[in-house]
N, C-alpha and C positions, 0 to 999 in steps of 0.2 A: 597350512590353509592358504588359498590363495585371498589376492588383495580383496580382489570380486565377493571374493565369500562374506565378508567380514561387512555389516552395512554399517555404511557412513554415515558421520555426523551429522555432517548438512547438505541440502540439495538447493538447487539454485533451478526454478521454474522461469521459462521465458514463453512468452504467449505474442506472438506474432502475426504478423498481412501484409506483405510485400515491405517490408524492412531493414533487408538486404543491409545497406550503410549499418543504418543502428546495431542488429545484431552484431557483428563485427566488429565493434567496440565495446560491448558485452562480453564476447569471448572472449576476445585476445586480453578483456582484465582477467577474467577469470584463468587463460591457460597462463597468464603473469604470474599468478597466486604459489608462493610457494611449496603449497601444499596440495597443489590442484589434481594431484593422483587420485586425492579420498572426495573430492568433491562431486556429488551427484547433480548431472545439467540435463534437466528436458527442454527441449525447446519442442513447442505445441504450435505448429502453424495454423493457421485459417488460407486454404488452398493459396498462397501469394502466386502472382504471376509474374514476378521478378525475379532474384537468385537467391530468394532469401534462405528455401531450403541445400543449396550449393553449398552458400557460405557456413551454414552449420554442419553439413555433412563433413567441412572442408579441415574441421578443429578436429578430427575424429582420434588424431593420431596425437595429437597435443593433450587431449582430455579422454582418460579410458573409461571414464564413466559417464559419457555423453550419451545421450540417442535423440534422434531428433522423428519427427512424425507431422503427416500432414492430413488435416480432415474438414469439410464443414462444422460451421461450428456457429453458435447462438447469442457471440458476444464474448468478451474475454475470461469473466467465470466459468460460462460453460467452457473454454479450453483447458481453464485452470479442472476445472472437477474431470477433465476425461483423462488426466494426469494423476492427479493426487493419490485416487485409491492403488498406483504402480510403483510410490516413492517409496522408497527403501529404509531414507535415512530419517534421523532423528527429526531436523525438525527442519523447516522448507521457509527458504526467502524466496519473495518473488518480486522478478526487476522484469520491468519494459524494457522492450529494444534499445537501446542508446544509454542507458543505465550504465554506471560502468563501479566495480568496485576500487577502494578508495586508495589504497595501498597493497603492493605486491605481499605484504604482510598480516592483511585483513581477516580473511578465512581465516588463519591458524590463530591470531589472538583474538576472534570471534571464537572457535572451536575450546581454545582454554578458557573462556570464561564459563561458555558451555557448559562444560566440565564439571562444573562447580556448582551449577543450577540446579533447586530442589524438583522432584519428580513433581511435584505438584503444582508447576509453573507450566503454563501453556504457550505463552507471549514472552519473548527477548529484546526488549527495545534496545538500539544503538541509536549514533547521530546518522541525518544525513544532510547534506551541502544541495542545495540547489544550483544549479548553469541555466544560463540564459541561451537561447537558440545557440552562440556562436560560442557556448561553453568557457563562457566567463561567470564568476562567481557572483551569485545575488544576493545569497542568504545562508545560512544553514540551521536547521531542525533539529533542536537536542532529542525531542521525542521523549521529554521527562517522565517517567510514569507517575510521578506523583501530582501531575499538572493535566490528566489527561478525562479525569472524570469529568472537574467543574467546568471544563469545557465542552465535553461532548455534545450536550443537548442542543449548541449554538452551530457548531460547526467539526468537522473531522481534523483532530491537531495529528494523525497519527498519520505517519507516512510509511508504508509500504515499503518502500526500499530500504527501510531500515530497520524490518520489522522480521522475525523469524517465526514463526508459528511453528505447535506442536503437532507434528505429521498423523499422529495418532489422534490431538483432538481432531483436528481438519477433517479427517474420515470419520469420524463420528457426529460432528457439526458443520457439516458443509455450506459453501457459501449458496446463496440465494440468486439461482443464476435467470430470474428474472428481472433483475435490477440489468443495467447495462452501461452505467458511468460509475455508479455510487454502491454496490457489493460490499466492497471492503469498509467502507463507513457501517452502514449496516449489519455487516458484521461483527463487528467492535462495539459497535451500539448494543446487539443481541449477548455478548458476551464478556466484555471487559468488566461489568461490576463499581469496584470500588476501587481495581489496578489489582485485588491480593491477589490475581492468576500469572501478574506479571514479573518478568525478571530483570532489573536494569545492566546492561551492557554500557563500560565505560570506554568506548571508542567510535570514532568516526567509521559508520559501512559502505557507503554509496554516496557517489555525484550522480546527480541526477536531474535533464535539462528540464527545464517548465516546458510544461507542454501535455499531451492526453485529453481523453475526449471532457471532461470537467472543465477544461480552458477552453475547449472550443467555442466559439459560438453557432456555430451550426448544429450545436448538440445541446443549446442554453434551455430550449423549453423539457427535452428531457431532465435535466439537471436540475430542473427548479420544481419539476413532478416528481423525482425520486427524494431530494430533499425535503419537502412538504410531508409524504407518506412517511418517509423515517423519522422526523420529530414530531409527527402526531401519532405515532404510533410508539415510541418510546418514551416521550415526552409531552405529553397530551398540556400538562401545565403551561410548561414554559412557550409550547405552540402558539396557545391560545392568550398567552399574555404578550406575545407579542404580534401575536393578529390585533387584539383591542387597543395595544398600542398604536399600529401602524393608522386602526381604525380613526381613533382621537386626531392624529394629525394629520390624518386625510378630510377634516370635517373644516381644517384653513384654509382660506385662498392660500394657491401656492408662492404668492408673491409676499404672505404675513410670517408665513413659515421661519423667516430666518430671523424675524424678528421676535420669538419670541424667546426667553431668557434663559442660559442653560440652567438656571436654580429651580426654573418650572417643568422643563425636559426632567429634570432628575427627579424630583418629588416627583412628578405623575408613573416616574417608571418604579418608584420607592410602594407608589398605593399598589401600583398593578403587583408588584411581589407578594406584594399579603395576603391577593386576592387568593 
């Protein structure tokens, strides 16, 4: 049987608009990988008017299980969903342009831990390292699953590029491609539970620079409409306690604000909890 026949572990989605540079450092981690024969890579453009579909036509020969495609498209979920239902392989990371995986060694001891993962696991978390624009290191994201419920309702701890998803649930749950910064919060919101869907991966997957339309500011009033609708909508409590919060200390001059004691901030956030 040939290689082709047999479907691969994992696939590596790249969703793209004139990104040329980034993708390029995308690839070249991935045709690094030493196992990059079994690795499944779409890259889904949004029509770019740069090279960007060049430079992924250009790994074709490095990676036999690439294909790359170009289409109008409705925002980065929608290029993720005109993909998903055509992936082959077990279960699907998906990196931005400029993403780059972390070790020539990654994929294969991602793939063995894999391996070992119960069918009933949807979610494979690993680490990921954040770069700053000029890809120096800032931070990095254990992505702890057991860390990932008590936070959700406040904020999304879960990052993407270090996340694998099951191919199979994905087409059966797909993301909500009217959202257009926050999908993937959303979506983890819609289904992660209490973590039992998840799997933990003990290794670093991705570097990955700050940056996406979430940091933008040209994209802040979105950002702050898609957040609102996801915690009153999944989180109606916690919403609203901390709207009545915000409320209480909007009722000070702004110049008493700081004055007032952190033993009173905490008690008034101690009553709202009860509420």
């Amino acid at each position: 049987m040939s290689q082709n026949a047999v479907s691969p572990m994992v696939a590596v989605i790249i969703a793209t608009r004139n990104a040329a540079q980034g993708l390029a450092l995308t690839l070249g981690s991935i045709a690094a990988q030493s196992c990059k024969d079994v690795i499944e890579v779409v890259v889904q453009d949004s029509e770019s008017v740069d090279h960007t579909l060049d430079v992924a036509r250009s790994y074709a020969a490095q990676l036999p299980l690439l294909r790359a495609a170009s289409a109008p498209d409705d925002g980065i979920y929608d290029a993720w969903l005109k993909v998903i239902p055509s992936v082959r392989a077990r279960w699907i990371l998906f990196l931005g342009a400029g993403d780059t995986l972390a070790y020539p060694e990654t994929m294969q001891t991602v793939i063995s831990q894999l391996e070992q993962c119960p069918d009933d696991k949807y979610f494979a978390l690993g680490q990921v390292t954040i770069l700053s624009a000029e890809r120096e290191l800032l931070h990095s994201i254990s992505n702890d699953i057991d860390k990932m419920a008590a936070v959700l309702p406040y904020y999304n701890p879960i990052y993407h590029a270090g996340v694998f998803t099951s191919s199979k649930f994905l087409k059966a749950h797909p993301f909500d491609a009217s959202f257009k910064i926050l999908g993937d919060y959303d979506f983890f919101c819609r289904h992660w539970g209490n973590g039992e869907r998840a799997w933990q991966l003990h290794c670093l997957i991705a570097e990955a620079p700050l940056g996406g339309l979430s940091n933008s500011p040209k994209f802040r009033t979105c950002h702050d409409a898609e957040i609102k609708r996801i915690r009153k909508g999944y989180f109606p409590r916690q919403y609203w306690r901390s709207r009545l919060y915000q409320a209480c200390a909007g009722l000070l001059p702004k110049g008493c604000r700081q004055l007032v004691p952190a033993s009173v901030k905490q008690m008034l956030k101690k009553i709202l909890k009860l509420a």
